[in-house]
N, C-alpha and C positions, 0 to 999 in steps of 0.2 A: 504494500500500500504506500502510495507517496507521499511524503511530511506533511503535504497541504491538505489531501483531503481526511491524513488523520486527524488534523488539526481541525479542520470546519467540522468532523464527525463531534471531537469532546465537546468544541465550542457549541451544536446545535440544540441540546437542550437549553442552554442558557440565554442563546438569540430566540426558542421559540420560547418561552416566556416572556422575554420582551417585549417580543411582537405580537403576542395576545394577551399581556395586561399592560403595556403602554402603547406601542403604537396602532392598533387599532382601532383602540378609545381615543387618539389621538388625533384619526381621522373623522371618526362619528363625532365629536367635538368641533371640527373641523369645518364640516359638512353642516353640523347643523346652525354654526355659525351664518351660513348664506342662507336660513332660512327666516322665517318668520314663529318659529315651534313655544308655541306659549300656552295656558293652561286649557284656550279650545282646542288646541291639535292634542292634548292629552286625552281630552274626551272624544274627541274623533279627529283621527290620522286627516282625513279628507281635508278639514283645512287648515292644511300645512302648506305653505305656497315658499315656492323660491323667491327670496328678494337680492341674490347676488350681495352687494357689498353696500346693501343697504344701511344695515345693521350698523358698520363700521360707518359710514359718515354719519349717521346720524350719532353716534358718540361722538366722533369728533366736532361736534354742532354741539353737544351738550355741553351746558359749562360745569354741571357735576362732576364729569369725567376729568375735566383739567381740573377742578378745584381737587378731585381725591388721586389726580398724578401729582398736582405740588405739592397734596398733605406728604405722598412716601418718598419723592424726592430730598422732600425735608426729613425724612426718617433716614434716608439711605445715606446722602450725604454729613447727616451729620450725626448718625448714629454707627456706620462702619467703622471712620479714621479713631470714633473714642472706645469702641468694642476691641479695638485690632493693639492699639495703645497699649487700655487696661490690660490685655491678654497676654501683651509682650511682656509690659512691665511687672506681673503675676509670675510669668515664665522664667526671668531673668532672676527674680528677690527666691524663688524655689530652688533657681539651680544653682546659685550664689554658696560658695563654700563657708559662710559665714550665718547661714540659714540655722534655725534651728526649728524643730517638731516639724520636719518639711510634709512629712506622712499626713500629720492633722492637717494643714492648710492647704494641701492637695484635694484630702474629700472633702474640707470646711467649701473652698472655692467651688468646688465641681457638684458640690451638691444642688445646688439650683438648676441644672441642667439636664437633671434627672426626674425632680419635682414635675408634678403636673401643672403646665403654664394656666389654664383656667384657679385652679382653687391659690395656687403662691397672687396671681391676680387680686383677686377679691380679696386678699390680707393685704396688699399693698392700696388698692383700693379704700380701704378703712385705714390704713395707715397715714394715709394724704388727705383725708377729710377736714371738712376747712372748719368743724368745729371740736370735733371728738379724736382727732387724728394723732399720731403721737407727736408728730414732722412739727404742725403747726405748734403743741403744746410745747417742743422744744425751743421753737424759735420764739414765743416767748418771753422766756427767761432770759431770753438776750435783746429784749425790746422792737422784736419785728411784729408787726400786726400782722393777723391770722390772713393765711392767702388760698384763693378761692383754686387750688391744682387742678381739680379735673373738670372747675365749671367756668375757668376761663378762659379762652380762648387763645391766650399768649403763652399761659402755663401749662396747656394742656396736653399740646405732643412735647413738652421737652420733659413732663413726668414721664410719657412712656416709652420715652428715648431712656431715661433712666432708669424704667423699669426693664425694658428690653436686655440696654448692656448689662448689669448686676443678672439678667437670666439667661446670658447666653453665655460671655464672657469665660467662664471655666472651658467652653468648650476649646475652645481656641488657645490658652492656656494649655492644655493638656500636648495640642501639639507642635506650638512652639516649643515647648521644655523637650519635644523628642526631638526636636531641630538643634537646637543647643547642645544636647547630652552628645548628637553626632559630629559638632564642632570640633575635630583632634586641639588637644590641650600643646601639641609643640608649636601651632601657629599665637596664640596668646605668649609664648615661653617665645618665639623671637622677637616679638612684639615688645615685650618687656626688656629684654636683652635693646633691645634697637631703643628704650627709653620713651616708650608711647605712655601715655599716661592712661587710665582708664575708659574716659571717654574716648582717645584717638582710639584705644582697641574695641570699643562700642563702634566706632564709625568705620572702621578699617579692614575690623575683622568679623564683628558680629553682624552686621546691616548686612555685608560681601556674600557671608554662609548663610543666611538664612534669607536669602532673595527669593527664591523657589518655593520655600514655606509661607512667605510673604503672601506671594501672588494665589497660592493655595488658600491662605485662610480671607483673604480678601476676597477670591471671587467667592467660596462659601457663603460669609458672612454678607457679601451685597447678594447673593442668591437670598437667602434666608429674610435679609431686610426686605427687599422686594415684596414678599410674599404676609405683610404686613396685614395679619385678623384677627388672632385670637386677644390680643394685649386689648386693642379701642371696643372691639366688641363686649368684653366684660366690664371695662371700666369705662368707658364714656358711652357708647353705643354708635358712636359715627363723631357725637359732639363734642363740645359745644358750638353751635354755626358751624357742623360738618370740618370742625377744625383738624378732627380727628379721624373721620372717615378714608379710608386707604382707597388702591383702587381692588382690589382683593375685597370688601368689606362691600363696594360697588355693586361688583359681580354676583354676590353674594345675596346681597338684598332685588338685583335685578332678577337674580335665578331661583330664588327661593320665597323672594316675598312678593312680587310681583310675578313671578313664575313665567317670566321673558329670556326663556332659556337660549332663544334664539341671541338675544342682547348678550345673556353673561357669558355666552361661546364668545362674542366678540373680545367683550372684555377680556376673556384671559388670553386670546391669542393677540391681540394689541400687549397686554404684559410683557407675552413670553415674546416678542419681537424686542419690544423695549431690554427684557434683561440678555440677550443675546446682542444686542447692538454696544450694550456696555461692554459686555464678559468681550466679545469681541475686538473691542479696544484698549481694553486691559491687557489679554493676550499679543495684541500688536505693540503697546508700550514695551510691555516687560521684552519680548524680542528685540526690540530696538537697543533696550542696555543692556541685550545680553542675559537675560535671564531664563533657563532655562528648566 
């Protein structure tokens, strides 16, 4: 038998998996994006009509659809660079030979990651309440007036910017430290010989090796941002003024609450074009400095 087609043989149950629970849901998502399929074609198939690329301009005509791309915009961009940060800087204080109980702040951090994001919600939820909350009772005591987190508008995605990094953050964490740990300790040992001082071996040696982990946990972590629903769904519900509303949360209330399934096929395939035009870009930067 020849390499290749032993090779497509091991590979073939794992490709048909694929291709019968994601890419042919992929296509029926797809397809019925170009339709008009909403709660009378559930009652009856009959009228279900093709509207082609209907669907899709009229979201782009809707100004819901931009307002719930600039609430995740505003999640992605400024909830990635402080997720990817905190996860380095978590990463770097655990592998530090000056660390101590590294065991406990490895499950202490990474425990949030494993919690279930609905129910750690709803405690953070009452955590940030503008009367009973603990956040507000804190700030207090040091003469700030009680501030309205989930019912204002300007506070409102930056509580769950910070409720997102605090629940994702160990993730990332986990595999920067396995980035690190494969750093060889003789490159650091001439670095110090050559008289670098800590930060030049932060800049010189540790940014250098862990570039490819970089680009890994970035495009992860803006995958993941993107897909922005369970956090505003529990704790805001879209609000306040759809401050909160994602375009995921969008889809969601288009396909389920309005049951314009026809609509919410659009919306995720406008998404999944959106996070591919990024990850795209990403991948073309990082080859440009050589990252691979």
């Amino acid at each position: 038998m020849k390499p290749t087609t032993a090779g497509w043989m091991f590979a073939a149950p794992a490709l048909t998996v694929i291709l019968v629970f994601f890419g042919l849901p992929v296509l029926a998502a797809l397809a019925l994006s170009l339709t008009d399929f909403d709660i009378y074609a559930l009652a009856d198939i009959g009228n279900l009509r093709f509207v082609g690329f209907g669907n899709y301009a009229g979201l782009l005509q809707n100004p819901l659809f931009w307002k719930s791309l600039g609430n995740t915009l505003y999640f992605v961009i400024v909830g990635v660079p402080l997720s990817v940060a905190l996860s380095l800087g978590a990463a770097l204080l655990l592998h530090s030979k000056l660390g101590r109980f590294k065991g406990f702040f490895r499950t202490a951090f990474f425990a949030p990651v494993v919690t279930t994001v609905v129910a750690v919600a709803v405690i953070w939820r009452y955590l940030f309440h503008t009367k009973y909350g603990l956040v507000n009772w804190g700030l207090s005591y040091v003469g700030v007036d009680p501030i309205d987190w989930l019912g204002d508008p300007h506070w409102a995605m930056p509580t769950i910017i910070l409720f997102a990094v605090w629940k994702n953050f160990g993730y990332n964490m986990i595999i920067f430290l396995a980035g690190l740990q494969s750093i060889p300790e003789d490159l650091y040992e001439a670095a110090r010989i050559d008289g670098a001082s800590r930060w030049a071996q932060f800049r010189h040696v540790t940014l250098p090796m862990l570039g490819p982990v970089m680009l890994l946990v970035g495009i992860l972590t803006m995958a993941g941002y993107f897909q922005l629903f369970a956090e505003p769904y529990v704790m805001t519900q879209g609000g306040p003024l759809e401050s909160t509303k994602s375009v995921l949360y969008l889809m969601y209330e288009e396909g389920f609450k309005w049951w314009s399934l026809g609509n919410a096929s659009a919306v995720a395939f406008l998404l999944f074009v959106l996070m591919m035009v990024v990850t795209s870009g990403l991948l073309w930067i990082a080859r440009k400095r050589g990252v691979e």
